[in-house]
PDB file of N, H, CA, C and O in Angstrom:
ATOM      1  N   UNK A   1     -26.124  33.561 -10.603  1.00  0.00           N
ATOM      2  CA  UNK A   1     -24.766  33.911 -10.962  1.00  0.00           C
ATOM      3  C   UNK A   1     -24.081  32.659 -11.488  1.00  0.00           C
ATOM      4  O   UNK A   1     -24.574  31.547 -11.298  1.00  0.00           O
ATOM      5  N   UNK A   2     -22.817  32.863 -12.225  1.00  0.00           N
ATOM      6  H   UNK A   2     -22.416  33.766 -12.380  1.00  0.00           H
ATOM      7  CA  UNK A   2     -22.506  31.751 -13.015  1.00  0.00           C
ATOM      8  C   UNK A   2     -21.225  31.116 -12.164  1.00  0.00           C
ATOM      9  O   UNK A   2     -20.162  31.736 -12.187  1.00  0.00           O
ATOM     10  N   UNK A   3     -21.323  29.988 -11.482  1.00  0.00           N
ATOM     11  H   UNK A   3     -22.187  29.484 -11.463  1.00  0.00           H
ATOM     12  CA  UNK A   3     -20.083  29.512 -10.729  1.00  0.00           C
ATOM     13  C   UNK A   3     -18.975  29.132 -12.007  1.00  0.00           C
ATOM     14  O   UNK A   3     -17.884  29.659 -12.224  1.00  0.00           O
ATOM     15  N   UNK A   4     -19.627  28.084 -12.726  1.00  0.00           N
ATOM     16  H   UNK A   4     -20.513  27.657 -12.549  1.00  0.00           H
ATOM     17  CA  UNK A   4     -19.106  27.487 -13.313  1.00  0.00           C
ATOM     18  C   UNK A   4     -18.494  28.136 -14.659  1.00  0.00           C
ATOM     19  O   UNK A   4     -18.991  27.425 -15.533  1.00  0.00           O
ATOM     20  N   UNK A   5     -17.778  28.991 -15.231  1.00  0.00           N
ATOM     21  H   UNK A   5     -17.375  29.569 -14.521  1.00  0.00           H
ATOM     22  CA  UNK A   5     -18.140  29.791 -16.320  1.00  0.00           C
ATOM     23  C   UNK A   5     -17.495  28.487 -17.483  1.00  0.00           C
ATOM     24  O   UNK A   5     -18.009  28.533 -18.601  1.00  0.00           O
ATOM     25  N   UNK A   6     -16.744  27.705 -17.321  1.00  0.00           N
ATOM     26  H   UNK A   6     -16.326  27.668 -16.413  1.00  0.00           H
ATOM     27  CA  UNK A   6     -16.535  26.857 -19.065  1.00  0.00           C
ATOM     28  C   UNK A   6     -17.644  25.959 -19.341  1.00  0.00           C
ATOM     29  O   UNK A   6     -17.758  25.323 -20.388  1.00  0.00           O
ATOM     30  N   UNK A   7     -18.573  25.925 -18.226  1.00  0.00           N
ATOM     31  H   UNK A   7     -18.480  26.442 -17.375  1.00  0.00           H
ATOM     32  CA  UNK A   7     -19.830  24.921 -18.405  1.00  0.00           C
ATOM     33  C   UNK A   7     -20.655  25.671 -18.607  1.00  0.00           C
ATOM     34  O   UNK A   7     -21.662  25.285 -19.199  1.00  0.00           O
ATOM     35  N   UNK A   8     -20.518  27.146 -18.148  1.00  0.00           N
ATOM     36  H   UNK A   8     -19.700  27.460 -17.667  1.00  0.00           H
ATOM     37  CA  UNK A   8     -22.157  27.446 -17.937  1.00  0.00           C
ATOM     38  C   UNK A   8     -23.251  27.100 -17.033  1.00  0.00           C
ATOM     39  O   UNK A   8     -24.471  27.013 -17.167  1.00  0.00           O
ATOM     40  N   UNK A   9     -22.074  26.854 -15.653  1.00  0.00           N
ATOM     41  H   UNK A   9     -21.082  26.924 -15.545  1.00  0.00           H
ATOM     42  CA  UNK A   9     -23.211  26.417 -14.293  1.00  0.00           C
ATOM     43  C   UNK A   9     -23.290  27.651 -13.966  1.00  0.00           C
ATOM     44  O   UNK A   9     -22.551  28.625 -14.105  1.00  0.00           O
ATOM     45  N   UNK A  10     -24.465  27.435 -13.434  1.00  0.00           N
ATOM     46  H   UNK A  10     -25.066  26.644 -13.321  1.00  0.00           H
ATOM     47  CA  UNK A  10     -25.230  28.560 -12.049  1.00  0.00           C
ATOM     48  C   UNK A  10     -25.088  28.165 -10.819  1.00  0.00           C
ATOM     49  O   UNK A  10     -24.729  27.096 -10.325  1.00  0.00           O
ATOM     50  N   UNK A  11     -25.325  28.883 -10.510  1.00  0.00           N
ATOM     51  H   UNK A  11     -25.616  29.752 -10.911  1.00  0.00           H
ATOM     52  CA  UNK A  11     -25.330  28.506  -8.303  1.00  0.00           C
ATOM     53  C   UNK A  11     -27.042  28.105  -7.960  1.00  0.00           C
ATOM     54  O   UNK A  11     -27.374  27.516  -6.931  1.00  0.00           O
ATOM     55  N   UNK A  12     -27.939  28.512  -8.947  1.00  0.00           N
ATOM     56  H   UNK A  12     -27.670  28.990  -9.783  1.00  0.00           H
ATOM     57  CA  UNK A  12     -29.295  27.811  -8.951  1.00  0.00           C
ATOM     58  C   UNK A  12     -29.236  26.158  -9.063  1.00  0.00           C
ATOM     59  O   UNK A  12     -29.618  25.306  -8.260  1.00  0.00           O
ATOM     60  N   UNK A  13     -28.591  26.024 -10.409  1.00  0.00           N
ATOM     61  H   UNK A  13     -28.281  26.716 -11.061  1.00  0.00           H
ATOM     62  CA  UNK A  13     -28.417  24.632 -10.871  1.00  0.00           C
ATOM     63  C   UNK A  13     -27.678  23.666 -10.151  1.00  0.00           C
ATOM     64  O   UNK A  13     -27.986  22.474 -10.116  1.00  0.00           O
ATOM     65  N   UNK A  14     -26.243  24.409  -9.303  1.00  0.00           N
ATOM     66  H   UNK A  14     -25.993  25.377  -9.331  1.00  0.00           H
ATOM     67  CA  UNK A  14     -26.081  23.105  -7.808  1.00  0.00           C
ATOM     68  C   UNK A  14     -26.851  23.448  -6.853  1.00  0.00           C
ATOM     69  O   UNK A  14     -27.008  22.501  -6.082  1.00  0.00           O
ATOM     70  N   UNK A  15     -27.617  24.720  -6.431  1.00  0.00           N
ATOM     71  H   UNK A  15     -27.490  25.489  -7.057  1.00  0.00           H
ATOM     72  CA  UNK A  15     -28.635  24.503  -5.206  1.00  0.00           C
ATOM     73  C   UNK A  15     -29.470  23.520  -5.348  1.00  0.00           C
ATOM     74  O   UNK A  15     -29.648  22.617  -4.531  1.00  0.00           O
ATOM     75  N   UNK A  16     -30.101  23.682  -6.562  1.00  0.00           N
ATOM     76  H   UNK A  16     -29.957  24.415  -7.226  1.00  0.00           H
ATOM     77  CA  UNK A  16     -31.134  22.291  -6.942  1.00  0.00           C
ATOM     78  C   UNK A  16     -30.681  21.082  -6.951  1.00  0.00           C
ATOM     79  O   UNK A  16     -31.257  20.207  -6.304  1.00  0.00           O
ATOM     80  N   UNK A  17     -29.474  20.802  -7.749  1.00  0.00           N
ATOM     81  H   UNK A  17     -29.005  21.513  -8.274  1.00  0.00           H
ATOM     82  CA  UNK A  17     -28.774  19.735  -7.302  1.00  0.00           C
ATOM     83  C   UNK A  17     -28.875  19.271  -6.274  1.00  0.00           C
ATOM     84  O   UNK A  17     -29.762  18.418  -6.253  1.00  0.00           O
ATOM     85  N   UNK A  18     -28.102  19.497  -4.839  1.00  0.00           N
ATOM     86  H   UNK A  18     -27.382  20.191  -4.856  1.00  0.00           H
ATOM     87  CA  UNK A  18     -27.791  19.445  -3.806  1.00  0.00           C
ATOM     88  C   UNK A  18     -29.158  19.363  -3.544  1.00  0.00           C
ATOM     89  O   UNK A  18     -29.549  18.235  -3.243  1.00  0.00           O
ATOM     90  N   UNK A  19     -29.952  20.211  -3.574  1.00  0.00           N
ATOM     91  H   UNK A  19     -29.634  21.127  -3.818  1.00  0.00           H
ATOM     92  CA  UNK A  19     -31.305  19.438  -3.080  1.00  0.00           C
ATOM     93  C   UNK A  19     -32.025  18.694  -3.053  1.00  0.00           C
ATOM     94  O   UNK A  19     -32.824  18.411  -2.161  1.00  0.00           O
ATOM     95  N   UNK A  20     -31.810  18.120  -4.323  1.00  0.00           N
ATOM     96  H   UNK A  20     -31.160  18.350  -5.048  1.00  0.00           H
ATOM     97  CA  UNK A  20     -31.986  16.521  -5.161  1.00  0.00           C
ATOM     98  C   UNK A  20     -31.377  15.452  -4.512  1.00  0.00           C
ATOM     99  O   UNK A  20     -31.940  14.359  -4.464  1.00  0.00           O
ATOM    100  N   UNK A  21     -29.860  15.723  -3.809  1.00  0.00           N
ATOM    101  H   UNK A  21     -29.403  16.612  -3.847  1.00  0.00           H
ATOM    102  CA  UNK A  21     -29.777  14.600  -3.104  1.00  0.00           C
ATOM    103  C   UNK A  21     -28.336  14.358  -3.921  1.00  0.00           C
ATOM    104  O   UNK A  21     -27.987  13.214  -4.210  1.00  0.00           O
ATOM    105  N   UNK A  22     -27.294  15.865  -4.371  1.00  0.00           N
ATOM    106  H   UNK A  22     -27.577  16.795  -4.136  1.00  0.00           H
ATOM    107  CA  UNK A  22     -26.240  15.458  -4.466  1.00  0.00           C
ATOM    108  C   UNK A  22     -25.381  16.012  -3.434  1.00  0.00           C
ATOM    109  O   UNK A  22     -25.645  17.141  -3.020  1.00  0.00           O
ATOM    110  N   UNK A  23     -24.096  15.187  -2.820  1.00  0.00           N
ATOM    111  H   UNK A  23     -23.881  14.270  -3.156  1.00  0.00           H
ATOM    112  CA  UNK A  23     -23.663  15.138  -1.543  1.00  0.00           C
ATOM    113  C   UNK A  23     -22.302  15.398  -1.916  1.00  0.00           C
ATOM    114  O   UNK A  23     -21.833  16.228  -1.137  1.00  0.00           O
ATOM    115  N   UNK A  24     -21.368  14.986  -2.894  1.00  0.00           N
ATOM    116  H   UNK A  24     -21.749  14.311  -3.526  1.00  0.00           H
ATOM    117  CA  UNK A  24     -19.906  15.161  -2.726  1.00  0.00           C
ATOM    118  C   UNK A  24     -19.903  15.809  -3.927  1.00  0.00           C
ATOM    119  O   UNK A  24     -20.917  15.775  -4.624  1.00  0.00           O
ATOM    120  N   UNK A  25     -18.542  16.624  -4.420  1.00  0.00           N
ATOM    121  H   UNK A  25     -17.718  16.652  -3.854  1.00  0.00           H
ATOM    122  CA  UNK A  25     -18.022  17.163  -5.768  1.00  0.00           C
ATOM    123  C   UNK A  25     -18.381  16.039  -6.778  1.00  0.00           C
ATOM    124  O   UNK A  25     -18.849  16.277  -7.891  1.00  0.00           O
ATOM    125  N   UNK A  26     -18.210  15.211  -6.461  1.00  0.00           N
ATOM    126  H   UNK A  26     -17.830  15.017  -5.556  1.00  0.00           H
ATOM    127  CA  UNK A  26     -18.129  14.041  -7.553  1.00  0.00           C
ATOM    128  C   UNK A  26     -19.473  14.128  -8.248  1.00  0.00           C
ATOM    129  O   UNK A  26     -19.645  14.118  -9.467  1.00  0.00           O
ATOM    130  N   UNK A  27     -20.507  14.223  -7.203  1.00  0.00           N
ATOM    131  H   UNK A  27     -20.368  14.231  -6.213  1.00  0.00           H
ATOM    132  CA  UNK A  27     -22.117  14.259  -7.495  1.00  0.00           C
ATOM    133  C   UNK A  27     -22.203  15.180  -8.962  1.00  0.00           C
ATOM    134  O   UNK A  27     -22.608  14.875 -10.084  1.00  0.00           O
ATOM    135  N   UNK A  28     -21.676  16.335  -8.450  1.00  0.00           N
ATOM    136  H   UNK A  28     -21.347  16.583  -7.539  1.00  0.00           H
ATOM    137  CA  UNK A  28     -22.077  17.963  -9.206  1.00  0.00           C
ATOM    138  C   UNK A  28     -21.430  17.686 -10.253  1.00  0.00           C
ATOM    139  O   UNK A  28     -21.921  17.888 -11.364  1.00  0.00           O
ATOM    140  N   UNK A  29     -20.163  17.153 -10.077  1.00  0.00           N
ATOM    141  H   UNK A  29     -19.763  16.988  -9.175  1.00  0.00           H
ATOM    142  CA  UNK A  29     -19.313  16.816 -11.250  1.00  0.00           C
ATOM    143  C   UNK A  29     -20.150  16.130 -12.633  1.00  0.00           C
ATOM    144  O   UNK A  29     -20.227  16.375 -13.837  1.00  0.00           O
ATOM    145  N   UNK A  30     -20.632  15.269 -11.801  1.00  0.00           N
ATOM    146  H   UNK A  30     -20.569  15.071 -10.823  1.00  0.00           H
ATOM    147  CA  UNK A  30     -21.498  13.923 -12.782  1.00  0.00           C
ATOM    148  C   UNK A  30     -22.390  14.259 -13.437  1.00  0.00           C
ATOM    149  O   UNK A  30     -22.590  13.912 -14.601  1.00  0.00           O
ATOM    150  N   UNK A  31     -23.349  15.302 -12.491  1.00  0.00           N
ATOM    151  H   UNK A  31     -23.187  15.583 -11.545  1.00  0.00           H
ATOM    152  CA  UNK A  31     -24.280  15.253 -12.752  1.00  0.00           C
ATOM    153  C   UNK A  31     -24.507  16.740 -13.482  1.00  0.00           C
ATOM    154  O   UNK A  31     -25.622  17.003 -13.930  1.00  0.00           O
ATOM    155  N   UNK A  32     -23.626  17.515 -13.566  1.00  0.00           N
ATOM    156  H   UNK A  32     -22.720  17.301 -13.202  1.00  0.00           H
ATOM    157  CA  UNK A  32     -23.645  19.105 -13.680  1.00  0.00           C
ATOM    158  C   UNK A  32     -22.246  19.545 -14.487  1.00  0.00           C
ATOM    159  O   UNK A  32     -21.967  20.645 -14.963  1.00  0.00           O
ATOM    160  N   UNK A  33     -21.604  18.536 -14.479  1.00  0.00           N
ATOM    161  H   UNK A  33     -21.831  17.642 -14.091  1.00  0.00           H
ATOM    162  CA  UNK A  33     -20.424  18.538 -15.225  1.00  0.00           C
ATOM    163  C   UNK A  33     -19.297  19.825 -14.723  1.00  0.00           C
ATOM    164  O   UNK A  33     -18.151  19.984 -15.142  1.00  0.00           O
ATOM    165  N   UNK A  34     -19.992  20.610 -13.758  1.00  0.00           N
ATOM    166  H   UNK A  34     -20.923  20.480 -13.418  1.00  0.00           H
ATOM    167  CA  UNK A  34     -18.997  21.554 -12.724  1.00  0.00           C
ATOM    168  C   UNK A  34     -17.482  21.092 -12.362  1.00  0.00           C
ATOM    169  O   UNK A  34     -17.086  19.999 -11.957  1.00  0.00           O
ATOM    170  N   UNK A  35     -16.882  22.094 -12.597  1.00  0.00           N
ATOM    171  H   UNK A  35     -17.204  22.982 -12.926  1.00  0.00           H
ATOM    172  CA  UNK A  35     -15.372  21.541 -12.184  1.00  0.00           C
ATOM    173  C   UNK A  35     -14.767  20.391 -12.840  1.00  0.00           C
ATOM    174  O   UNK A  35     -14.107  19.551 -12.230  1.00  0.00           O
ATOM    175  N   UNK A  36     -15.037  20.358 -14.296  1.00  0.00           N
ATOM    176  H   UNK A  36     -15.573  21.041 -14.792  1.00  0.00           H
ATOM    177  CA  UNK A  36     -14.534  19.050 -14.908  1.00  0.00           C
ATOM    178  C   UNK A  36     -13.654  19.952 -15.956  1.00  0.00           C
ATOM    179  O   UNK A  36     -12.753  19.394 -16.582  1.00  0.00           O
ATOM    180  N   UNK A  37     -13.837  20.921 -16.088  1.00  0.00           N
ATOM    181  H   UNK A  37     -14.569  21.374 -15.580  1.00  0.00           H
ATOM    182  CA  UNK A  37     -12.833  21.517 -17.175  1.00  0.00           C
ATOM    183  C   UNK A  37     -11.567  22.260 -16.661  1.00  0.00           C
ATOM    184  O   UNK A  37     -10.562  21.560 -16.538  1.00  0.00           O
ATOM    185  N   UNK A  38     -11.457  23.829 -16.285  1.00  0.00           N
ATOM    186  H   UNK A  38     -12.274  24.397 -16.385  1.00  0.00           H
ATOM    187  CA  UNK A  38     -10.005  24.041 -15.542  1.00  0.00           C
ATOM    188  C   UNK A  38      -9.997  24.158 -14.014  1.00  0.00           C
ATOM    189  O   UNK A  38      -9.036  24.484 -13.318  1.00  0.00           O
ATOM    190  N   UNK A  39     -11.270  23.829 -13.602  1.00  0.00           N
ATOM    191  H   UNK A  39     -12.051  23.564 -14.168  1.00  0.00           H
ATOM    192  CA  UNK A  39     -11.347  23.501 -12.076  1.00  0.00           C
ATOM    193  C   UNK A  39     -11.648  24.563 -11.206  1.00  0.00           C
ATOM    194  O   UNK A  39     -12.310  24.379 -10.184  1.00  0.00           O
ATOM    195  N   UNK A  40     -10.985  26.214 -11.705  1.00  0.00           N
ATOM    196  H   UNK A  40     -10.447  26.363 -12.535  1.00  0.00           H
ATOM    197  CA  UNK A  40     -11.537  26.846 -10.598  1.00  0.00           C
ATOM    198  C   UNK A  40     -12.882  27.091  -9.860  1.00  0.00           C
ATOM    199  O   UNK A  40     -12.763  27.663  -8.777  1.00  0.00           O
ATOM    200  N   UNK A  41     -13.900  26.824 -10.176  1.00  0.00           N
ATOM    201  H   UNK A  41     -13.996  26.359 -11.056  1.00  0.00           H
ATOM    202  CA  UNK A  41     -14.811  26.668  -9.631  1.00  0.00           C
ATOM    203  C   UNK A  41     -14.698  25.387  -8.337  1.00  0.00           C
ATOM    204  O   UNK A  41     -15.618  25.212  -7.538  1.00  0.00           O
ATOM    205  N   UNK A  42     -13.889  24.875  -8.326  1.00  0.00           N
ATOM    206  H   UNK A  42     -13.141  25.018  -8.974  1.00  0.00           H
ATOM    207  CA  UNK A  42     -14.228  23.230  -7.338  1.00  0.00           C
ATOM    208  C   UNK A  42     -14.586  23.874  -6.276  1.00  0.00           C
ATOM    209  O   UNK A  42     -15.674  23.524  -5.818  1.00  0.00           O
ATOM    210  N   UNK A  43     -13.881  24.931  -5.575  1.00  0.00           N
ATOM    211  H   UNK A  43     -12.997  25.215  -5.947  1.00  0.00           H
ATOM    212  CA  UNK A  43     -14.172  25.368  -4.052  1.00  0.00           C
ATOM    213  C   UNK A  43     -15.428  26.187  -3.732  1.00  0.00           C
ATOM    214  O   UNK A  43     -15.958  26.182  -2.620  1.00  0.00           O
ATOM    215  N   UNK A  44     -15.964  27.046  -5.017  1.00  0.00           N
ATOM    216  H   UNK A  44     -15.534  27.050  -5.919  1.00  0.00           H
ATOM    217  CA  UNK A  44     -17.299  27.168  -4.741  1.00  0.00           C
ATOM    218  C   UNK A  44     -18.347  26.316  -4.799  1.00  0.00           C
ATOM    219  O   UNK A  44     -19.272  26.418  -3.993  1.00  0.00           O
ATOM    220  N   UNK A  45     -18.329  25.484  -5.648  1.00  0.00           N
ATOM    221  H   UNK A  45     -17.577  25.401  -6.303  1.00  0.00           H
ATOM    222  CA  UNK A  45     -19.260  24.242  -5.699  1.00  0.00           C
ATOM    223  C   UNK A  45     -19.213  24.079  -4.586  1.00  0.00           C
ATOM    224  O   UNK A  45     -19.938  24.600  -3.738  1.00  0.00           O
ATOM    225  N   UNK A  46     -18.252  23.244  -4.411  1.00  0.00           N
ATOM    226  H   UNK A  46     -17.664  22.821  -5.100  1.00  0.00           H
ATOM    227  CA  UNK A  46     -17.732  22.543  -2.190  1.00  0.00           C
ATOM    228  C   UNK A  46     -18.801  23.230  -2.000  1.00  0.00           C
ATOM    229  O   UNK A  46     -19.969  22.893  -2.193  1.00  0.00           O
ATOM    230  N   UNK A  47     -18.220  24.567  -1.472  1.00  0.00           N
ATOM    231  H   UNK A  47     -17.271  24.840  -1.315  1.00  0.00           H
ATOM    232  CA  UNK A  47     -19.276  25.361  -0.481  1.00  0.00           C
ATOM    233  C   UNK A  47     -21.024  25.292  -0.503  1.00  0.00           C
ATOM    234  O   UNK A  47     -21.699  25.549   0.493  1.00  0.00           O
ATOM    235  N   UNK A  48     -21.529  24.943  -1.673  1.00  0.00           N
ATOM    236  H   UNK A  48     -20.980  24.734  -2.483  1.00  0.00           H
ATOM    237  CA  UNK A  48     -22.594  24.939  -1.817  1.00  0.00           C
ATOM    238  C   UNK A  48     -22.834  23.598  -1.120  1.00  0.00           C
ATOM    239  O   UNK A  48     -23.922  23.377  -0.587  1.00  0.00           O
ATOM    240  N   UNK A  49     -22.020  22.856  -1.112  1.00  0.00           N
ATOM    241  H   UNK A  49     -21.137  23.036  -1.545  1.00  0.00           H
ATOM    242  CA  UNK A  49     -22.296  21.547  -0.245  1.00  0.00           C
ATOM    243  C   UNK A  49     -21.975  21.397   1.030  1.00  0.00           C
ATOM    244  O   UNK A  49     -22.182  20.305   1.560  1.00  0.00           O
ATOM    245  N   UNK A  50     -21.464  22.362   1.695  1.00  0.00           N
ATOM    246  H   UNK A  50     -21.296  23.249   1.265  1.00  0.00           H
ATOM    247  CA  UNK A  50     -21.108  22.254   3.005  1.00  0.00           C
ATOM    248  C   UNK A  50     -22.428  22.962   3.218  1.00  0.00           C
ATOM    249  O   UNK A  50     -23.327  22.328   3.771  1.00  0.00           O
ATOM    250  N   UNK A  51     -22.582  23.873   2.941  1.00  0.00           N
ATOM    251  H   UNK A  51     -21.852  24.389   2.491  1.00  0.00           H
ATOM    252  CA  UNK A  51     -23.966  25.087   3.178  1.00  0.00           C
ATOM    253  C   UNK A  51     -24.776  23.845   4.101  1.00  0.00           C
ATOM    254  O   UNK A  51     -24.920  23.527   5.281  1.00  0.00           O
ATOM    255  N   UNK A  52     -25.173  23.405   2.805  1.00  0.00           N
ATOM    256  H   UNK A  52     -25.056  23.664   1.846  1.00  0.00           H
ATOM    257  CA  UNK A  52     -26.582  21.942   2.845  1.00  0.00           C
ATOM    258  C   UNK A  52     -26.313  21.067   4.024  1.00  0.00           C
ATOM    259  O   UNK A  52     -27.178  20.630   4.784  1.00  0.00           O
ATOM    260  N   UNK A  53     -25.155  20.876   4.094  1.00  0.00           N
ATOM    261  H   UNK A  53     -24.452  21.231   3.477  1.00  0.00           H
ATOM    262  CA  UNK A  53     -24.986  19.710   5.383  1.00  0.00           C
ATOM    263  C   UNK A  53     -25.187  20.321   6.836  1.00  0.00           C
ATOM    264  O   UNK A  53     -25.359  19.636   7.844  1.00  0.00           O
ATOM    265  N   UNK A  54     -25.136  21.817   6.795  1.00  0.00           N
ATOM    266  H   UNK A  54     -24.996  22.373   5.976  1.00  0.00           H
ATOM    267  CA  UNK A  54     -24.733  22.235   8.076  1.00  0.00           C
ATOM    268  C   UNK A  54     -26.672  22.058   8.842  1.00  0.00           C
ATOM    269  O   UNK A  54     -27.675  22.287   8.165  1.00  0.00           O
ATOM    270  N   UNK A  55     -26.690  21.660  10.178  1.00  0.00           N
ATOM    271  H   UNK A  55     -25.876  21.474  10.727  1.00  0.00           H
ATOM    272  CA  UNK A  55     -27.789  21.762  10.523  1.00  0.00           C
ATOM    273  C   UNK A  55     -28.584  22.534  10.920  1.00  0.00           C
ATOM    274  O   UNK A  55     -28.203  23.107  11.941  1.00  0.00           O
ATOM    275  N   UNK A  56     -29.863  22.916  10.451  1.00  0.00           N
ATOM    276  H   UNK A  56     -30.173  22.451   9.622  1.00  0.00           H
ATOM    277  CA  UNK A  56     -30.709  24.096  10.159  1.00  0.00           C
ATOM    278  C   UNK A  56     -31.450  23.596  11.375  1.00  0.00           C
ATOM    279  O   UNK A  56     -31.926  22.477  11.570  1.00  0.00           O
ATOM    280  N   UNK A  57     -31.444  25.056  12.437  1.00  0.00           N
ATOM    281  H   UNK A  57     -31.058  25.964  12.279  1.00  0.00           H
ATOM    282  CA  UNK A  57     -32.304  24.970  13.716  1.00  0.00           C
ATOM    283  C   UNK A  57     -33.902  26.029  13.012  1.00  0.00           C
ATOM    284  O   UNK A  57     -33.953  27.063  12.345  1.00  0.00           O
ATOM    285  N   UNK A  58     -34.780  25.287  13.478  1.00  0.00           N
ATOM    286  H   UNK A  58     -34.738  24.447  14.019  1.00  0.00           H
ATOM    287  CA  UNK A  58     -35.831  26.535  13.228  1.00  0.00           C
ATOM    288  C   UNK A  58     -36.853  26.939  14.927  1.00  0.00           C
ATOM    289  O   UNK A  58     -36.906  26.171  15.887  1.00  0.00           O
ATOM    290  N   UNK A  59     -37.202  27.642  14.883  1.00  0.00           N
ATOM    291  H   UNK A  59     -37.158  28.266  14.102  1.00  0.00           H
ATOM    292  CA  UNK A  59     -38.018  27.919  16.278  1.00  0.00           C
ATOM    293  C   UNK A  59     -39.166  27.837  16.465  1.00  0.00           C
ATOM    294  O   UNK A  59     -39.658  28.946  16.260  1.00  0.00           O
ATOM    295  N   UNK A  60     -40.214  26.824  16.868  1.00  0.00           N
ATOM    296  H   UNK A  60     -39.814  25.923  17.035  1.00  0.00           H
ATOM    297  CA  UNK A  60     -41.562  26.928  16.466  1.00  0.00           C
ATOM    298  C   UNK A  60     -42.525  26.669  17.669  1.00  0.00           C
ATOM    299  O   UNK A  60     -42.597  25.653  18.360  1.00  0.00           O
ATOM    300  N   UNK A  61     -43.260  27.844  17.762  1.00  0.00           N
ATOM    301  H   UNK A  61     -43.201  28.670  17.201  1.00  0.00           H
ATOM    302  CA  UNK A  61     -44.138  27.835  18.709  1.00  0.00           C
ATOM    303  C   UNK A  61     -43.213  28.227  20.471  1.00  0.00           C
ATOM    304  O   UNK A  61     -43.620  28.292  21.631  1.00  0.00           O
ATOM    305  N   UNK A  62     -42.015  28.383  19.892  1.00  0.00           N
ATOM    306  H   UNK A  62     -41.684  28.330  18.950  1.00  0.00           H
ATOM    307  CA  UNK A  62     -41.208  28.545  21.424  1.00  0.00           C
ATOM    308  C   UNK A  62     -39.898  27.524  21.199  1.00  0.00           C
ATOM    309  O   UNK A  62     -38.766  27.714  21.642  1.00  0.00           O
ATOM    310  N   UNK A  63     -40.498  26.036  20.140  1.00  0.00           N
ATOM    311  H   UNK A  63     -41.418  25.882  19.780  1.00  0.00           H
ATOM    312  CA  UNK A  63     -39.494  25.014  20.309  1.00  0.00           C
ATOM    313  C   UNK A  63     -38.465  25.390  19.380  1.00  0.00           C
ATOM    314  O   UNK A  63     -38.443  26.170  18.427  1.00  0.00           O
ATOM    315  N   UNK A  64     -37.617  24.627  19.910  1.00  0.00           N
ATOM    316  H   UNK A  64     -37.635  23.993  20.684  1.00  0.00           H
ATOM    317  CA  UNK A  64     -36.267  24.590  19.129  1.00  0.00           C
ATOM    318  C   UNK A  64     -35.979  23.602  18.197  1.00  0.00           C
ATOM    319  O   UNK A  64     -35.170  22.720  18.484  1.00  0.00           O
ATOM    320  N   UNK A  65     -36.558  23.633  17.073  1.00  0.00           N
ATOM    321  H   UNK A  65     -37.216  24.349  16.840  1.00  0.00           H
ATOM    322  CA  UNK A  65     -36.772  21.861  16.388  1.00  0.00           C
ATOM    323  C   UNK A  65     -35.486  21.989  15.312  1.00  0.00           C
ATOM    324  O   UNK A  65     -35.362  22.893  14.486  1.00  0.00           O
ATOM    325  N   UNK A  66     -34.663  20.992  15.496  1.00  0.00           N
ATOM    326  H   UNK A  66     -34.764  20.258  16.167  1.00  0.00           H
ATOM    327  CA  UNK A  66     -33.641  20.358  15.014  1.00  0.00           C
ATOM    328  C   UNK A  66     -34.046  20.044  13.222  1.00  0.00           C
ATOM    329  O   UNK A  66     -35.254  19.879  13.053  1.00  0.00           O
ATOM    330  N   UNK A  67     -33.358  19.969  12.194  1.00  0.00           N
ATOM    331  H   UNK A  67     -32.377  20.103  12.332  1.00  0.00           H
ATOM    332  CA  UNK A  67     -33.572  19.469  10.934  1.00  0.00           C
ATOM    333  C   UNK A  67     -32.638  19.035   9.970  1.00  0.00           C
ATOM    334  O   UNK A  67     -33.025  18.612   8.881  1.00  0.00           O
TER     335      UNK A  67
END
């Protein structure tokens, strides 16, 4: 889906981002050019970056392993 519509971002293109190892708006901005034109997109971007930070529990073998 298209977050970004005056750029032509996707929500693929900051997942990958963000998985690459971008961390603040500024990142996506730079690097994806998101939210540099009339801005409404800034708060969905965000979100795609809070998503990433939050810590992912998985369950394995019984354990509870942290990531």
């Amino acid at each position: 889906m298209f977050v970004c519509i005056c750029n032509a971002i996707t929500d693929r293109q900051i997942q990958e981002t963000v998985a690459a190892g971008a961390s603040s708006l500024s990142d996506l901005q730079a690097q994806l050019g998101v939210a540099t034109c009339c801005g409404c997109c800034s708060d969905l971007a965000a979100s795609y970056l809070n998503s990433s930070n939050q810590t992912q529990s998985t369950v394995t073998a019984g354990i509870n392993v942290q990531s």
